[in-house]
Structures are given as C-alpha cells and as structure tokens.
Backbone of each chain as ProteinMPNN parsed JSONL, in Angstrom:
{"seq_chain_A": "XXXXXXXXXXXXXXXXXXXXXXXXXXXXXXXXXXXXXXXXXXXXXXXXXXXXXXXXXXXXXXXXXXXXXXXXXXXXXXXXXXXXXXXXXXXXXXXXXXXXXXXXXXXXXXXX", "coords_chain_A": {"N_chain_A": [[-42.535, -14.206, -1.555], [-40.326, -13.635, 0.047], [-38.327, -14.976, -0.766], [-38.382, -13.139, -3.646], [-37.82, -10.401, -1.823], [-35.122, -10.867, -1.269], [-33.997, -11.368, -3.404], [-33.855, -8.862, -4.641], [-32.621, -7.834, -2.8], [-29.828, -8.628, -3.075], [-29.679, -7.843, -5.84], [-29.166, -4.782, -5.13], [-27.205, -4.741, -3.177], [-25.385, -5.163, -5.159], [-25.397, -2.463, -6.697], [-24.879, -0.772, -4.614], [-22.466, -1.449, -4.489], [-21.25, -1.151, -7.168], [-21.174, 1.629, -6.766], [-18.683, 2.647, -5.4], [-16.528, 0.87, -6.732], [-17.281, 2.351, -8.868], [-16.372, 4.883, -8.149], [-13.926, 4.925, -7.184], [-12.499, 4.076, -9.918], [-13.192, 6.735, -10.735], [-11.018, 7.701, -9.859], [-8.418, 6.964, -10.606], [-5.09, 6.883, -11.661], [-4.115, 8.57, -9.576], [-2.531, 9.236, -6.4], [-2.499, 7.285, -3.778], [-2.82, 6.122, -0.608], [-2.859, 2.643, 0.147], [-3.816, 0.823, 3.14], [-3.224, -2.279, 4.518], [-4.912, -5.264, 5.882], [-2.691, -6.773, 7.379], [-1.421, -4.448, 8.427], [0.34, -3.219, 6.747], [1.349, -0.666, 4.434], [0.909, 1.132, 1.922], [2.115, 3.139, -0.413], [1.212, 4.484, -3.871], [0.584, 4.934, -7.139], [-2.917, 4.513, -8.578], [-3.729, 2.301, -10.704], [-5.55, 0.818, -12.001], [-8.662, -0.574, -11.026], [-11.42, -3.088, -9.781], [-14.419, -4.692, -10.289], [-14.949, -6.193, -7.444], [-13.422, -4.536, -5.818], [-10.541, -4.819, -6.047], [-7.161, -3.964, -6.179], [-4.312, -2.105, -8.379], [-1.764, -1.108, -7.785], [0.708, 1.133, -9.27], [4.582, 1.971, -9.414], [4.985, 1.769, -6.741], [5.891, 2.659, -3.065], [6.753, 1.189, 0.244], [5.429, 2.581, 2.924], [5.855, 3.773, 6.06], [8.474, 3.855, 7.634], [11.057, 1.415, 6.616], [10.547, -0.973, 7.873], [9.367, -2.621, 6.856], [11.204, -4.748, 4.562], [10.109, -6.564, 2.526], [9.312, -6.165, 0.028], [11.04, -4.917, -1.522], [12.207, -5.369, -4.044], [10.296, -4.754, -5.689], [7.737, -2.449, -7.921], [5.2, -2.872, -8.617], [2.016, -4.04, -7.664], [-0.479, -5.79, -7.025], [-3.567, -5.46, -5.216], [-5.684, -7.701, -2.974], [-9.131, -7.439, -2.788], [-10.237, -8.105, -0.411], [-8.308, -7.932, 1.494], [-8.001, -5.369, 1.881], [-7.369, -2.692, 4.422], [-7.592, 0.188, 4.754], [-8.131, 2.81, 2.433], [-6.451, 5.456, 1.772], [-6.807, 8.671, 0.516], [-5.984, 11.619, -1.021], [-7.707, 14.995, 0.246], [-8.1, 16.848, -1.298], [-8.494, 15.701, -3.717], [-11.313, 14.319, -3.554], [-14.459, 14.616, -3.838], [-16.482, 14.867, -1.34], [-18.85, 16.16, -0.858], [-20.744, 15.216, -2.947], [-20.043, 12.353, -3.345], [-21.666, 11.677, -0.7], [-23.798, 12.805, -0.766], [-24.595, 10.805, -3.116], [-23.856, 8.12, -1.221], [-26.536, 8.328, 0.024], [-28.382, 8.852, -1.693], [-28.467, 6.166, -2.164], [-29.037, 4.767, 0.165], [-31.807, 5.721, 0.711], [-32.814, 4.107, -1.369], [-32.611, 1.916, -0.682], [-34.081, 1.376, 1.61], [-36.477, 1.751, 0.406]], "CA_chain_A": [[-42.31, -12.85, -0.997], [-39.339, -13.984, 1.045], [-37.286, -14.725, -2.48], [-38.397, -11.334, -4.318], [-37.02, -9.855, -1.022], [-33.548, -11.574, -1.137], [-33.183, -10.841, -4.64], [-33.642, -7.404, -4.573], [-31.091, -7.307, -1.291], [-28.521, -8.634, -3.804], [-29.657, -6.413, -7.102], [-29.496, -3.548, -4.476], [-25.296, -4.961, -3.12], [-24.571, -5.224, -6.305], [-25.262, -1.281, -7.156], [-23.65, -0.678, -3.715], [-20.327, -2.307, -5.195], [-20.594, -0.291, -8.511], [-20.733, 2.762, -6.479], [-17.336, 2.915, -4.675], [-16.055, 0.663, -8.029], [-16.712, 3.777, -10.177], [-15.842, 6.132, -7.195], [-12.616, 4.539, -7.321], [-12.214, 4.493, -11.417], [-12.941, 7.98, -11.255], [-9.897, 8.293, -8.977], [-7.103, 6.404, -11.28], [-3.707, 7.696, -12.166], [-3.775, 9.881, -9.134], [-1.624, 8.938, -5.405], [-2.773, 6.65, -2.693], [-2.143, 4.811, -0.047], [-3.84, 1.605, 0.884], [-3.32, -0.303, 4.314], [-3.465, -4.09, 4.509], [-5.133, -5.792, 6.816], [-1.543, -7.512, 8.194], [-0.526, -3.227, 8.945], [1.267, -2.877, 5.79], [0.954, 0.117, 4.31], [1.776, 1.212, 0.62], [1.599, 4.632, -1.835], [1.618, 3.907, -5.123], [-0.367, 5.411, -8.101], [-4.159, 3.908, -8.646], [-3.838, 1.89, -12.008], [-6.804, -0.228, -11.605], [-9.856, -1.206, -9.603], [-12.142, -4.6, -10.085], [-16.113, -5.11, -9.407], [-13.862, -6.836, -6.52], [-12.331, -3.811, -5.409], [-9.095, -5.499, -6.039], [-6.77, -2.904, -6.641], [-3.605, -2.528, -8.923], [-0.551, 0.247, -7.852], [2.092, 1.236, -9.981], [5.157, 3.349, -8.885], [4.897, 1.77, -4.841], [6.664, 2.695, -1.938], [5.948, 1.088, 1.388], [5.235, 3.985, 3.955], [6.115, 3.586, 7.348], [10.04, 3.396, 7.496], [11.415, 0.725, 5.224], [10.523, -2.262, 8.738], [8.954, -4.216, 5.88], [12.053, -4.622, 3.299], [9.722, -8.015, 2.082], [8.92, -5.569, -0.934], [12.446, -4.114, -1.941], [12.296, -5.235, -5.257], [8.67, -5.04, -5.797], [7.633, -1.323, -8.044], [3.863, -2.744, -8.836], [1.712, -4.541, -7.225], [-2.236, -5.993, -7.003], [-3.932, -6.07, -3.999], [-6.924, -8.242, -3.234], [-9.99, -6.323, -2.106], [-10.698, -8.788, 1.019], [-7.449, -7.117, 2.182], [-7.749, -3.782, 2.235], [-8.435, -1.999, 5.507], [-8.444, 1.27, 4.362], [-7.546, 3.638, 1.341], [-6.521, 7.052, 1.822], [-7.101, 9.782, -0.392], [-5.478, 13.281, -0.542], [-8.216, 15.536, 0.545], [-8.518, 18.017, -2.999], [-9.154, 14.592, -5.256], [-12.489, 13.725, -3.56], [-15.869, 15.279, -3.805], [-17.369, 14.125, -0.575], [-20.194, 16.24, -0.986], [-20.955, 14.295, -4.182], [-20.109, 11.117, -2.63], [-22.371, 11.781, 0.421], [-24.939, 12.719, -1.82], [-24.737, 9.256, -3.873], [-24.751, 6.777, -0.63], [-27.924, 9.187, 0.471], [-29.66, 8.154, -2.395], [-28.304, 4.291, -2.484], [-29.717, 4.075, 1.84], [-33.239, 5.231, 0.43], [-33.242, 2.899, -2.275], [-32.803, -0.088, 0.483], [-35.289, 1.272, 2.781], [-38.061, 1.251, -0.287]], "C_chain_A": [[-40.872, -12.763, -0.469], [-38.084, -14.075, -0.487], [-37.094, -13.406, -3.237], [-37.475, -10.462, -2.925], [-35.477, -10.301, -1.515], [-33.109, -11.322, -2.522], [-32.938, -9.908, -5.068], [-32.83, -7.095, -3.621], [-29.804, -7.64, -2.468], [-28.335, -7.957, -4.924], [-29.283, -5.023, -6.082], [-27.588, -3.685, -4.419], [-24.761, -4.362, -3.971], [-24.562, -3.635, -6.734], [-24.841, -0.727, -6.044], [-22.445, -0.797, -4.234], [-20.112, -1.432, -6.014], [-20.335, 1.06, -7.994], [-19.047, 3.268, -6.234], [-16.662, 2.415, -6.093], [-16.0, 2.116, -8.667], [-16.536, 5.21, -9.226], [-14.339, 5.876, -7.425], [-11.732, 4.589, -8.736], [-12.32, 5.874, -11.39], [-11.336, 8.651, -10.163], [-8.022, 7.61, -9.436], [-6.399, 7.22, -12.075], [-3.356, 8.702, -10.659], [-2.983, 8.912, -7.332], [-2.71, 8.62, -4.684], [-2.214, 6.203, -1.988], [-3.141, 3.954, 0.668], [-2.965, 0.788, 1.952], [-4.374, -1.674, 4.719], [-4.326, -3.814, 6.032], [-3.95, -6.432, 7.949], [-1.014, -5.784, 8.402], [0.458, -2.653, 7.72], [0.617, -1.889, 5.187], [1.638, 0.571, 2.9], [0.981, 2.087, -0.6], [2.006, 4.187, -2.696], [0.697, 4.994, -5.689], [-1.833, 4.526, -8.354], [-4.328, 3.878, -10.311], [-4.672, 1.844, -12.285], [-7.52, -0.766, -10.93], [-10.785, -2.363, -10.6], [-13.423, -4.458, -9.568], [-15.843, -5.671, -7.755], [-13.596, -6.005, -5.332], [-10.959, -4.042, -5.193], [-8.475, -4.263, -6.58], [-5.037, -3.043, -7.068], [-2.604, -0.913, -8.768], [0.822, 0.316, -8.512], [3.093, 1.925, -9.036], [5.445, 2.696, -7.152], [6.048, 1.83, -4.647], [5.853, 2.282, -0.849], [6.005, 2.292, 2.017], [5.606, 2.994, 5.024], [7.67, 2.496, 7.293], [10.009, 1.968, 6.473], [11.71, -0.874, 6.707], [10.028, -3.326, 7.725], [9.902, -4.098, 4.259], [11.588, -6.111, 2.697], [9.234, -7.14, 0.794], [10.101, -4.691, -1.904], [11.943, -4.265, -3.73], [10.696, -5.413, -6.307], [8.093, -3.257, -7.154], [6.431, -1.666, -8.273], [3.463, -3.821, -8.353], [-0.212, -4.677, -7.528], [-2.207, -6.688, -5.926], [-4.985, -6.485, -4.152], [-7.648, -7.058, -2.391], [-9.794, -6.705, -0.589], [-9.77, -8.11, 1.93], [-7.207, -5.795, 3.275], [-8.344, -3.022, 3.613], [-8.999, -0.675, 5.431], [-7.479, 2.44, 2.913], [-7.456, 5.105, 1.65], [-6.007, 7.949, 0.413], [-6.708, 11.122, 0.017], [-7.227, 13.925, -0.408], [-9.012, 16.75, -0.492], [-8.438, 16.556, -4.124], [-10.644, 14.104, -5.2], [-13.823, 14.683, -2.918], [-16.801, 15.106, -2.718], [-18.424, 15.014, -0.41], [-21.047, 15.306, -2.245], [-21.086, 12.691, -3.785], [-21.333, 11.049, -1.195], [-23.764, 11.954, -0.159], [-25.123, 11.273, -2.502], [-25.125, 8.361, -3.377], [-25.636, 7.431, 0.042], [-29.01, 8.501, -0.142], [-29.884, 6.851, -2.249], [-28.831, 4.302, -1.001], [-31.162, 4.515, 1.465], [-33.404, 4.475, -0.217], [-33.258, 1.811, -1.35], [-33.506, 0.145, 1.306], [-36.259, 1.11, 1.658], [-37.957, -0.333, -0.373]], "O_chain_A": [[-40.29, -11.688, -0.619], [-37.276, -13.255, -0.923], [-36.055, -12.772, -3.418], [-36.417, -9.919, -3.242], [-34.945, -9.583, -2.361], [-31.928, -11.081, -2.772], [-31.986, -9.748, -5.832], [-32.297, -5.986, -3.634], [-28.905, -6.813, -2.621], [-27.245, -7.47, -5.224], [-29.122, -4.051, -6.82], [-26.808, -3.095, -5.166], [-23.974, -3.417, -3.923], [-23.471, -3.398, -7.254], [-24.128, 0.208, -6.408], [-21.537, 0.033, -4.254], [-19.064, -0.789, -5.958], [-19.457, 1.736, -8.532], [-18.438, 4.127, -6.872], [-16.195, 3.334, -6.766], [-15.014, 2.816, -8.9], [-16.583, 6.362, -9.658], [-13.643, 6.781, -7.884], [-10.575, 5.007, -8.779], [-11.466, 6.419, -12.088], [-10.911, 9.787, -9.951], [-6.939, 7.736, -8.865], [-6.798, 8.024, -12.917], [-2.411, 9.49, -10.683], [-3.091, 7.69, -7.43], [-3.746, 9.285, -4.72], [-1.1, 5.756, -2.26], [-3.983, 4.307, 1.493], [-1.86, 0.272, 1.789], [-5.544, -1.91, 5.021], [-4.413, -2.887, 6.837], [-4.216, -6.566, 9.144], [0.199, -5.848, 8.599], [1.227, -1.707, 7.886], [-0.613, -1.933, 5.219], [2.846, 0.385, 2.756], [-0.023, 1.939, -1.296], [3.03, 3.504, -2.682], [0.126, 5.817, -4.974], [-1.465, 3.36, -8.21], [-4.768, 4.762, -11.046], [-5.062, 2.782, -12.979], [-7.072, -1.554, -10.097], [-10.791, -2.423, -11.83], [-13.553, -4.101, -8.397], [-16.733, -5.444, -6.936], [-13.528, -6.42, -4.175], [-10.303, -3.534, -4.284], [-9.11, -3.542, -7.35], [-4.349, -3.825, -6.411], [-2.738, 0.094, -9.463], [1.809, -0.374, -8.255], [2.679, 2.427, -7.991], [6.2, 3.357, -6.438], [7.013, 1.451, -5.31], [4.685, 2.642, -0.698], [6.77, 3.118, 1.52], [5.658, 1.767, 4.932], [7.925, 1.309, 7.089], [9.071, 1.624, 5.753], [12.682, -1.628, 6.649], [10.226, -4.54, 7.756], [9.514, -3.595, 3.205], [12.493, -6.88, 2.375], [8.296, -7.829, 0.393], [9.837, -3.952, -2.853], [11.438, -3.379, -4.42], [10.348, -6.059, -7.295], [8.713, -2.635, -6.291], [5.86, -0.577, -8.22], [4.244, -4.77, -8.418], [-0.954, -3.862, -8.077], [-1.593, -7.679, -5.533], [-5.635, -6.096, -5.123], [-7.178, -6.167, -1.683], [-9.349, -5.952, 0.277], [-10.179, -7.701, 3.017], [-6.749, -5.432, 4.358], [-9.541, -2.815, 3.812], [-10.121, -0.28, 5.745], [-6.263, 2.574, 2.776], [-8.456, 5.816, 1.747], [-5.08, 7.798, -0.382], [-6.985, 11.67, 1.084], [-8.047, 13.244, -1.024], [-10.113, 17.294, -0.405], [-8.319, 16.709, -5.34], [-11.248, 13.642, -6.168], [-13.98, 15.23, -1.827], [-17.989, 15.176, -3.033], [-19.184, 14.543, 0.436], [-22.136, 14.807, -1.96], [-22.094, 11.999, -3.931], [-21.706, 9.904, -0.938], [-24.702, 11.189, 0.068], [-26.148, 10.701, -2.131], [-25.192, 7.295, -3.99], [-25.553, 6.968, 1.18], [-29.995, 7.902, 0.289], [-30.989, 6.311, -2.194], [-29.343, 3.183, -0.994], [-31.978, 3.69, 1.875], [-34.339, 3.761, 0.144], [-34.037, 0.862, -1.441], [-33.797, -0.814, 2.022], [-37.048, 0.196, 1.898], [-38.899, -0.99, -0.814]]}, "seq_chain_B": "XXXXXXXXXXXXXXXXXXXXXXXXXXXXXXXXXXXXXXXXXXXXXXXXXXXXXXXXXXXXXXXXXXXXXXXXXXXXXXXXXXXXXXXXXXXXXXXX", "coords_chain_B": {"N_chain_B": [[-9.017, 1.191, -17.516], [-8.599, -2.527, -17.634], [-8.86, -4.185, -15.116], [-6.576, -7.034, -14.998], [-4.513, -10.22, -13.442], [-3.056, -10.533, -16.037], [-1.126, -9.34, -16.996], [1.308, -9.935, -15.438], [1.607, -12.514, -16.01], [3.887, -14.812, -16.58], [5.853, -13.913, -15.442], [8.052, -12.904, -12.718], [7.275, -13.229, -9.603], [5.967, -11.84, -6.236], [4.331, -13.18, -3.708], [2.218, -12.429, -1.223], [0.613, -13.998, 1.897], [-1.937, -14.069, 3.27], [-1.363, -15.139, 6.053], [0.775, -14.28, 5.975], [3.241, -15.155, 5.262], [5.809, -15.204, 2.325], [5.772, -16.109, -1.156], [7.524, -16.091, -3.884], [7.497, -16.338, -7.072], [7.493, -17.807, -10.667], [4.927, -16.499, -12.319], [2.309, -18.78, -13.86], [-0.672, -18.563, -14.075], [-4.449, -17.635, -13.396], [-6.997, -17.202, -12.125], [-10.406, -15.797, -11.415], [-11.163, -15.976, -9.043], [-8.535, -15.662, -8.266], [-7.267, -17.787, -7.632], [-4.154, -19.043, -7.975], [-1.331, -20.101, -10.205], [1.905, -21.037, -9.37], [4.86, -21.189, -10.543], [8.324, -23.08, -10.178], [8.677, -21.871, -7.573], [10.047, -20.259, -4.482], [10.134, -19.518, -0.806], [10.401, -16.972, 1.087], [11.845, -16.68, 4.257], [11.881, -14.061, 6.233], [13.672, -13.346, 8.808], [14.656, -11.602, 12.42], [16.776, -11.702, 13.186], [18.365, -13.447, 11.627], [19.423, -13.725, 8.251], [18.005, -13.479, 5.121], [16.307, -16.44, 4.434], [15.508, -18.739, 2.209], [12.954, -20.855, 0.872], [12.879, -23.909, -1.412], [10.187, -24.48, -3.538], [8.962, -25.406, -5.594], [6.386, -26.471, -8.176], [3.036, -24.907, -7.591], [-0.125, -24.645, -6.676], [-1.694, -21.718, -5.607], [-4.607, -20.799, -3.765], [-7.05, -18.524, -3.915], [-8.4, -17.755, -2.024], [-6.26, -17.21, 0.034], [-4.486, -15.318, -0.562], [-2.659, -12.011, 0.018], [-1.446, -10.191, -1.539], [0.127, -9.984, -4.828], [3.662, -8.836, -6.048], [5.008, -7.318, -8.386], [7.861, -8.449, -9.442], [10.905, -6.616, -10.189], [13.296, -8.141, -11.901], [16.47, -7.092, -12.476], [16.514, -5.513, -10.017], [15.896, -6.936, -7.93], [17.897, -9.103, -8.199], [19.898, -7.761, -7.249], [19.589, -7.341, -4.933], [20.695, -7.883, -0.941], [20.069, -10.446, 0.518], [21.49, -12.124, 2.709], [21.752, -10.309, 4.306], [19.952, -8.914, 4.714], [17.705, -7.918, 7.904], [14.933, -8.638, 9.577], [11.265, -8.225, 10.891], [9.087, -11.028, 10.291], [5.951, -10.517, 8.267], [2.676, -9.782, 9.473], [0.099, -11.478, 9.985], [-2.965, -11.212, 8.186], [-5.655, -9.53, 9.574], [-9.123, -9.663, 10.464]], "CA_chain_B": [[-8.057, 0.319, -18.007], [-9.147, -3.556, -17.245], [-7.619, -5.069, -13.692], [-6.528, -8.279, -14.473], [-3.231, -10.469, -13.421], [-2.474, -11.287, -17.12], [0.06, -8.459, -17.242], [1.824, -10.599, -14.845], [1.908, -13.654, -16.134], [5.486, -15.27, -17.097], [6.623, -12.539, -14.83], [8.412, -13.094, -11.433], [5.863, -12.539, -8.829], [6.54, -12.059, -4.785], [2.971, -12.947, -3.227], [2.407, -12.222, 0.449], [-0.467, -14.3, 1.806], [-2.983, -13.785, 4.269], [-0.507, -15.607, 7.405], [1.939, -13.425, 6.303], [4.363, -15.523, 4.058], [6.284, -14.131, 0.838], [6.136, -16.723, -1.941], [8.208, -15.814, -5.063], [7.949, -17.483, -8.543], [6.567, -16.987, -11.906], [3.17, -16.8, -12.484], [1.636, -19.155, -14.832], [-1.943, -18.703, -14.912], [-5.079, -17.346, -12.422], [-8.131, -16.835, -12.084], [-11.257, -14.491, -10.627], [-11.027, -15.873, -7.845], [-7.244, -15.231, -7.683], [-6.815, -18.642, -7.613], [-2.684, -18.889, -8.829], [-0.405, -21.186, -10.85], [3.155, -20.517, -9.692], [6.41, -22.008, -10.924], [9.707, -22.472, -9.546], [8.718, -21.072, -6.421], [10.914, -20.479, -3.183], [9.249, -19.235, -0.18], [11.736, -16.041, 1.403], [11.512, -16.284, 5.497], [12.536, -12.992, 6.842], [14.486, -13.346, 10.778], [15.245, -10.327, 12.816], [18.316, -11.975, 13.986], [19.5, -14.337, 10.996], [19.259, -13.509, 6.888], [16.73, -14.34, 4.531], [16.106, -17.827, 3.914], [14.897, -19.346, 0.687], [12.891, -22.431, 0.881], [12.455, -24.55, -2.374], [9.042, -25.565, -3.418], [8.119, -26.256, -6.663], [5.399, -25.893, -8.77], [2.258, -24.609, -6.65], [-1.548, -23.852, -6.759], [-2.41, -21.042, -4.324], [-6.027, -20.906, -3.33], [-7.259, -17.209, -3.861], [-8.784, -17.096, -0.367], [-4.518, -16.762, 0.437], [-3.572, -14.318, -1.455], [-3.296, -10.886, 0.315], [-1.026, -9.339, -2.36], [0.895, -10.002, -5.792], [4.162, -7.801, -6.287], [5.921, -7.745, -9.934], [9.347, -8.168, -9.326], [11.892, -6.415, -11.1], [14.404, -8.904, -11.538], [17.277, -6.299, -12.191], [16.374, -5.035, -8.33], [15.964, -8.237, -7.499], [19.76, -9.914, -7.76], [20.807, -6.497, -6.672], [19.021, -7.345, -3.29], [21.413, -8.318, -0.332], [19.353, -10.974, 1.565], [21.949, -12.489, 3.894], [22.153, -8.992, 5.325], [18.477, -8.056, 5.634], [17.098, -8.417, 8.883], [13.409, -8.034, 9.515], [10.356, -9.403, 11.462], [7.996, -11.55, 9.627], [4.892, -9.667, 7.994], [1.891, -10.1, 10.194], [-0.837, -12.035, 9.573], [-4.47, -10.454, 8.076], [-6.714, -9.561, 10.873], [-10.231, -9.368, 9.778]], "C_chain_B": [[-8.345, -1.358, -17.047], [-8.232, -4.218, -16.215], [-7.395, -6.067, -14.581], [-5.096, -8.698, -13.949], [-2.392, -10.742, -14.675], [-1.033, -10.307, -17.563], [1.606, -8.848, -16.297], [2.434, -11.682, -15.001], [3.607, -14.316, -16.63], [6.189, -14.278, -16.32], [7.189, -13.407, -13.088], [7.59, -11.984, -10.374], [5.916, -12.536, -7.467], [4.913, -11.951, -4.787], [2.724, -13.28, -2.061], [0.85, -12.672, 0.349], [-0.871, -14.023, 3.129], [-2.455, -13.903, 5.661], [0.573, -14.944, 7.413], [3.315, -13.823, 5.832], [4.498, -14.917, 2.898], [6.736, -15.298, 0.172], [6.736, -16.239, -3.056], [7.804, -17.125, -5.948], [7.331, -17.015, -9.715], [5.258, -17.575, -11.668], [2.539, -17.298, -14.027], [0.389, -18.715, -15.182], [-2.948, -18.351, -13.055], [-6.142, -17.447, -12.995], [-9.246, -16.253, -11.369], [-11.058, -14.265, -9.351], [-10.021, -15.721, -7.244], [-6.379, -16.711, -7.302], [-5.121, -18.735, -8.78], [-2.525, -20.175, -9.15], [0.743, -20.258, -10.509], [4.018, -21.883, -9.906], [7.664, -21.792, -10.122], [10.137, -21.585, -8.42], [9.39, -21.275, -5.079], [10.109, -19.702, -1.942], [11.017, -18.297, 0.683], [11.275, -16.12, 3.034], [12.591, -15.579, 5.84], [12.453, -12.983, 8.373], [14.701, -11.824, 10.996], [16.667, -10.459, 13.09], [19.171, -12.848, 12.926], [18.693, -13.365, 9.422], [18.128, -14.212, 6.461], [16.894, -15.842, 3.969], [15.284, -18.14, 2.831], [14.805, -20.648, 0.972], [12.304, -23.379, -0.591], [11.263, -24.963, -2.166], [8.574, -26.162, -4.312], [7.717, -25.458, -7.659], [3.938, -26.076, -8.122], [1.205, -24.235, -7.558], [-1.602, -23.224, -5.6], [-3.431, -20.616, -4.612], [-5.96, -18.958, -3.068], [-7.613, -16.519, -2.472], [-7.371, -16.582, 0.101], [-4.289, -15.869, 0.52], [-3.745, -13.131, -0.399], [-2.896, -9.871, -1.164], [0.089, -9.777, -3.494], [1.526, -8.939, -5.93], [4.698, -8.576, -8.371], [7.101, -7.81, -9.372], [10.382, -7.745, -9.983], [13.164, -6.797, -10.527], [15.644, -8.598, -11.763], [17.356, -5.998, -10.338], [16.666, -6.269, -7.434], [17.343, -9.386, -7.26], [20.667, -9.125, -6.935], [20.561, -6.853, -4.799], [20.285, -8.358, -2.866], [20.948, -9.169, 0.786], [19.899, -11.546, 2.597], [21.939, -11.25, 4.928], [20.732, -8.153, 5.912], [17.735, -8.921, 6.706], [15.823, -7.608, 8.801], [11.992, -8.722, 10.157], [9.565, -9.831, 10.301], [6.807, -10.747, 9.229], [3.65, -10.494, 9.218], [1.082, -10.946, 9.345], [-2.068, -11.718, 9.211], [-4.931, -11.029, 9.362], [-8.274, -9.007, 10.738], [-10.613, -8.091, 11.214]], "O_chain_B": [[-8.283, -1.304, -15.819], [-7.112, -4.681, -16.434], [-8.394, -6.053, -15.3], [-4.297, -7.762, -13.909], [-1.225, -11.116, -14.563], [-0.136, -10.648, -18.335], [2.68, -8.258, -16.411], [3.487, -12.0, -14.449], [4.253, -13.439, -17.204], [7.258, -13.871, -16.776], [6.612, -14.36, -12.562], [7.381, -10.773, -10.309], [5.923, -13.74, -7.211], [4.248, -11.145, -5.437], [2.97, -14.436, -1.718], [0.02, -12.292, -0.477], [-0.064, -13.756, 4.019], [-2.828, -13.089, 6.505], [1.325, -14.843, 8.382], [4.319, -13.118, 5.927], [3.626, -14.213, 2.389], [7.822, -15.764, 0.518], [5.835, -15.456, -3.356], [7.783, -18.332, -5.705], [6.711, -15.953, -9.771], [4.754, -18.563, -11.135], [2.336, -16.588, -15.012], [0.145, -18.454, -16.36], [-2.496, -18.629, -11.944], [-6.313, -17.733, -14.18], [-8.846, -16.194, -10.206], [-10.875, -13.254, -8.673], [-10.014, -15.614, -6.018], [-5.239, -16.784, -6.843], [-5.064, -18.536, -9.994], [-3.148, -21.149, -8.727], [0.848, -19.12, -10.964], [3.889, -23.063, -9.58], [8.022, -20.757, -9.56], [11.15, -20.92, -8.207], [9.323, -22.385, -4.55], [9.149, -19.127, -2.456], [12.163, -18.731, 0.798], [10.191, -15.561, 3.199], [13.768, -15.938, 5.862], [11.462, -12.698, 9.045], [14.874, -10.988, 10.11], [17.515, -9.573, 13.194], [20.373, -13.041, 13.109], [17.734, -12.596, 9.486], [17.473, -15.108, 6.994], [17.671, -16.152, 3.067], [14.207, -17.549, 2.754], [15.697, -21.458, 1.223], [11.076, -23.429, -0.671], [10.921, -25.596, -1.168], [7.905, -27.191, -4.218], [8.152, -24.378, -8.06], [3.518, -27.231, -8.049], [1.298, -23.743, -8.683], [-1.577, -23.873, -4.554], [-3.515, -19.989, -5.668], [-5.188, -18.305, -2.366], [-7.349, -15.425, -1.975], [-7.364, -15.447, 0.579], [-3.862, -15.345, 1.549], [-4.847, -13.087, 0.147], [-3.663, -9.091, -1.729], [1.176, -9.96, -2.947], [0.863, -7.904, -6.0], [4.69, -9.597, -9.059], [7.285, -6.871, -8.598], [10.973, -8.682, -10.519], [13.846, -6.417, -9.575], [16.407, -9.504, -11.427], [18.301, -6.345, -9.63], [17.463, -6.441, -6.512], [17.578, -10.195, -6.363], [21.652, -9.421, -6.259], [21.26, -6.611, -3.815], [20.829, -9.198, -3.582], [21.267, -8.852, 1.932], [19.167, -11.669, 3.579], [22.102, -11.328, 6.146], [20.47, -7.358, 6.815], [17.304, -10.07, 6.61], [15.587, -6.512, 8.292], [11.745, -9.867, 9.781], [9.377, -9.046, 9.372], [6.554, -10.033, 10.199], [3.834, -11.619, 9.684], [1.326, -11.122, 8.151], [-2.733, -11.978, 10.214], [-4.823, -12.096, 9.966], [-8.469, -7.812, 10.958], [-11.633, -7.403, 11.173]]}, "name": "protein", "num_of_chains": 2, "seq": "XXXXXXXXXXXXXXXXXXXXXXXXXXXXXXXXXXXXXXXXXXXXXXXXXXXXXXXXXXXXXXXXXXXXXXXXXXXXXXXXXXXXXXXXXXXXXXXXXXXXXXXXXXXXXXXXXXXXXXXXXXXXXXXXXXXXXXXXXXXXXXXXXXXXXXXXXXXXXXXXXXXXXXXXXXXXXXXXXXXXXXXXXXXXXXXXXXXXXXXXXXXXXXXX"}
C-alpha cells in the first residue's frame, strides 16, 4: 500500500514538472528575465527549457546596472534550473486564467 | 527546439558556480547532470579595488551540483574586454 502510494506521489511530480515545462515551451522566443539565486539578474530571449527547467537565453543583458561586468562578453547563456529564483514574464504573454485553471486540476489529482 | 549544452561544445565557455566563481575555458563534453569537461581553463577573480585576475588551471571536471550558469563567450568581445581596468565585487554565492 505504502509503495503504490509513493509511486503514484512521483507519477503525479513528474506531471507537475511537465506542466510548467510545457508552460514554459509555450513561452519561447518571447523576453524574460530570470533571477539567480546569487541576485543576478538577466533578460534575454527564452530559447529553450529542459524536463529540468534548465533554461537557455539568447540575446542577454544583465539588468540591474552593469555591478556585475562578470558577463561582458557573454550574449547566450544556460542556466541550471536548481538556480533559478524566479522568472518574470511580461504580463500580455501569460494566460493565468489558463494556468490557474491547469494547477486546479493537477491539486485534485493529488488529493484523489 | 531541444536544450542541450552540445551547441557549446569546443566553444569558450565562462561558468559561474554556485560560490560565486567565473571559470572560463572550452567546453569539451557534459552531461544531464551538467556534469562538465573544461579545457584550458583560467578562473577570472573580480576585486573592487585591484583588476581582474586570471588564475591558471588546467584541464577540469566540474561536478553539475556547481554549476549555476554556462555563458558562450564571444571571443571577438572577449579580447576587446579591458580587465585590468574592471573593478567589481565578487558574484555572490547561491542562497537556497
């Protein structure tokens, strides 16, 4: 009982993960900016995302004045997921009724 | 379009790790876990008060847990850069 539980907690993760994953694919080619965990902060374009959420920006500029010139000659970059503290999104690219709707359904699926 | 680092590879690669160091070198070879192969790598410590320093290291495995971030480097931009003259604090360190 205790196994069937635990394996369905990780079949369940795992369609957690694909959510935001293909929330995030449906959001490539278009402007972000993701901030590190170390405060760094950096707009780029949204190449590529990973089962991972590892993520891959073309085009970057750091944001927040030019205090971190450890990227001067840097124009693309891949960040690891474990990183990321948070991704911002312009406000007219994302559906959050749609999205709100989606992890609605995915929090009943883990209470059945 | 498929993440991986292989678009990287043989490429000059600045990779800022988790404590907040900036390794440079090419990138041989990775894997899922982000586990690296670099070459010919120098390690850049950025002072507020002195220039950038370049420390020789080698040829390196960095452990994926490290990694926070792989840049490409365009190595046009890259000679162009004036590192005795940039001052700058150290990047922080990830803070879970």
């Amino acid at each position: 009982m205790t196994t069937c539980g635990r394996r369905g907690e990780s079949l369940h993760q795992t369609f957690i993960k694909m959510l935001f994953y293909s929330f995030f694919k449906s959001l490539i080619g278009k402007d972000v900016v993701v901030e590190l965990k170390n405060d760094l902060s950096i707009c780029g374009t949204l190449h590529s995302v990973d089962q991972y959420l590892n993520i891959k920006l073309t085009d970057i500029n750091v944001t927040d004045t030019e205090k971190y010139p450890h990227m001067l000659s840097v124009k693309n970059c891949f960040i690891r997921g474990s990183v990321v503290r948070y991704v911002q999104l312009p406000v007219d690219e994302v559906d959050t009724q749609l999205l709100q709707d989606a992890a609605r359904r995915e929090a009943q699926q883990q209470r059945q | 379009m498929s993440n991986t680092l292989e678009s990287y590879v043989n490429h000059l690669v600045s990779v800022i790790t988790v404590d907040g160091r900036n390794i440079v070198g090419t990138l041989k070879g990775f894997d899922q876990a982000v586990n690296l192969i670099m070459d010919e790598c120098h390690e850049r410590v950025y002072s507020s008060h002195r220039g950038v320093e370049q420390v020789i290291l080698g040829l390196y495995v960095v452990r994926g847990d490290n990694v926070a971030l792989i840049g490409e480097v365009d190595e046009d931009l890259d000679t162009r850069l004036d590192l005795e003259n940039i001052r700058a604090e150290p990047l922080n360190e990830c803070k879970t």
